[in-house]
C-alpha positions in Angstrom: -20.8 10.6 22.0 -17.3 11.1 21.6 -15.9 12.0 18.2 -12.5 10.9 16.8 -11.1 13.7 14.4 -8.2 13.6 12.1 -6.3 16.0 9.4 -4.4 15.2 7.0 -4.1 14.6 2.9 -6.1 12.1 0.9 -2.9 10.3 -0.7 -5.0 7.3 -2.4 -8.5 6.5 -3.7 -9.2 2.6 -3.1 -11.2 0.3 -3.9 -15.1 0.6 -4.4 -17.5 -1.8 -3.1 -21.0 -2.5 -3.7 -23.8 -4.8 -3.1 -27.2 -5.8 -2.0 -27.6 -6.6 2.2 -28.1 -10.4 2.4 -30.7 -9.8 5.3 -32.3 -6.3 4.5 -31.9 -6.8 0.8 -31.2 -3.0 0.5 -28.3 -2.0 -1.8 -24.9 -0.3 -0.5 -21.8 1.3 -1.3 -18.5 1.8 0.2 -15.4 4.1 -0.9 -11.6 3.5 0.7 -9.2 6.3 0.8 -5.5 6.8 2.2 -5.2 9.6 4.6 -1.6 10.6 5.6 -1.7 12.6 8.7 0.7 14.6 10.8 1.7 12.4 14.1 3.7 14.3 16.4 6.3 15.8 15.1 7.1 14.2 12.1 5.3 15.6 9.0 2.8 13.5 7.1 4.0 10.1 8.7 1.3 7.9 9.6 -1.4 6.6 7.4 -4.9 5.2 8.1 -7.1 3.3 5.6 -11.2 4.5 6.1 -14.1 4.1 4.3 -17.3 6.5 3.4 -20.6 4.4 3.0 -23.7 5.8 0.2 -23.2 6.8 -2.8 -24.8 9.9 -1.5 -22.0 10.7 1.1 -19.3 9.6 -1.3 -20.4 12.2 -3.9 -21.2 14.9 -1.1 -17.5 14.4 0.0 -16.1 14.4 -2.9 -12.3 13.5 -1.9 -9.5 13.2 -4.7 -6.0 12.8 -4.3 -4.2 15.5 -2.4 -7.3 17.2 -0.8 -6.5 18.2 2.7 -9.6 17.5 5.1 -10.1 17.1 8.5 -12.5 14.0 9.2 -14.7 12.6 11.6 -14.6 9.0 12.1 -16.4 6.1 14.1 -14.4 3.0 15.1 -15.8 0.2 15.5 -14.6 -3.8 16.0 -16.7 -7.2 15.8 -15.6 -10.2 16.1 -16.3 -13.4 13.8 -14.3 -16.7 13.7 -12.4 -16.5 16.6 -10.7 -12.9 15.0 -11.7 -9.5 15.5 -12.3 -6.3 13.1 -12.1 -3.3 13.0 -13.8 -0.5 10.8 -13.1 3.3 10.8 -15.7 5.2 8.6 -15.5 8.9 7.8 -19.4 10.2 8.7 -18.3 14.0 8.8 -15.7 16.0 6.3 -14.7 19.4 6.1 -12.2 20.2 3.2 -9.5 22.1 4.3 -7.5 22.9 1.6 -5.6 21.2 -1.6 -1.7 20.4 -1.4 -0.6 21.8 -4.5 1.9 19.9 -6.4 6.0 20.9 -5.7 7.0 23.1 -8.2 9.6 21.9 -10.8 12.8 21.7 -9.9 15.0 25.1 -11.3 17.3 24.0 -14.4 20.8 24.0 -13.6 23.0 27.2 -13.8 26.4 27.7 -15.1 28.5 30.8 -15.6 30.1 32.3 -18.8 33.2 33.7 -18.8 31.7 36.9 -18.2 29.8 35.7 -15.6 26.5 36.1 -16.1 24.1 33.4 -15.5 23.4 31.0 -18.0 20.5 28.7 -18.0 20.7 25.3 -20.4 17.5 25.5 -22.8 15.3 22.5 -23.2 16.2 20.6 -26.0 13.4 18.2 -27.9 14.7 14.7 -29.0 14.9 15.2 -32.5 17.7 18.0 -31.4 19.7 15.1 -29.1 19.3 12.7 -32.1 21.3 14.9 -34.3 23.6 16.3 -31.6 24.5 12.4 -31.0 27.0 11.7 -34.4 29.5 8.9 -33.5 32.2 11.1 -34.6 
């Protein structure tokens, strides 16, 4: 069997389906996720939409937004009405890593006339309020 693997980060949770088989009358479950994965060069530029099916595997995978993983996926296509379909599922997941969030972006600095580095403080609304007099 060949397997089709892909890294890369878990950028949405979709939607979650569930339901009972019309023919086998057995229940089922289906999660969609957004992975962004590296293509070539470019950094994070191509996405692809999968699924994970049981609640069982859903749980045991345990994906959230910005967990890096590398999955293992089956393809598959069918045809109905003329049109044809295609499914990727995730059957195998190994967590990789979490993309930590950027840190905050450093406040500006000015210089003093001495020229030591100054940086602005935060200032709470109340403080802007009174700072704003229309004279």
């Amino acid at each position: 069997m060949n397997e089709i693997k892909v890294t890369g980060k878990i950028e949405q949770v979709l939607d979650y389906k569930s339901g009972v088989g019309a023919n086998s009358g057995k229940a089922w479950s289906k999660q969609g996720y957004l992975l962004a994965y590296k293509r070539g060069e470019h950094e994070y530029d191509a996405k692809l939409a999968f699924g994970v099916w049981g609640d069982d595997r859903i749980k045991d995978f345990g994906l959230k937004v910005g967990d890096v993983v590398t999955l293992t996926l089956d393809i598959s296509s069918r045809e109905y009405g003329g049109r044809w379909y295609t499914d990727i599922t995730a059957f195998r997941c190994e967590h990789v890593g979490v993309e930590e969030e950027p840190a905050p972006a450093p406040k500006p600095q000015t210089a003093v006339p001495n020229g030591v580095p100054y940086t602005e403080p935060d200032r709470n609304e109340e403080q802007q309020k009174e700072d704003d007099l229309p004279f």
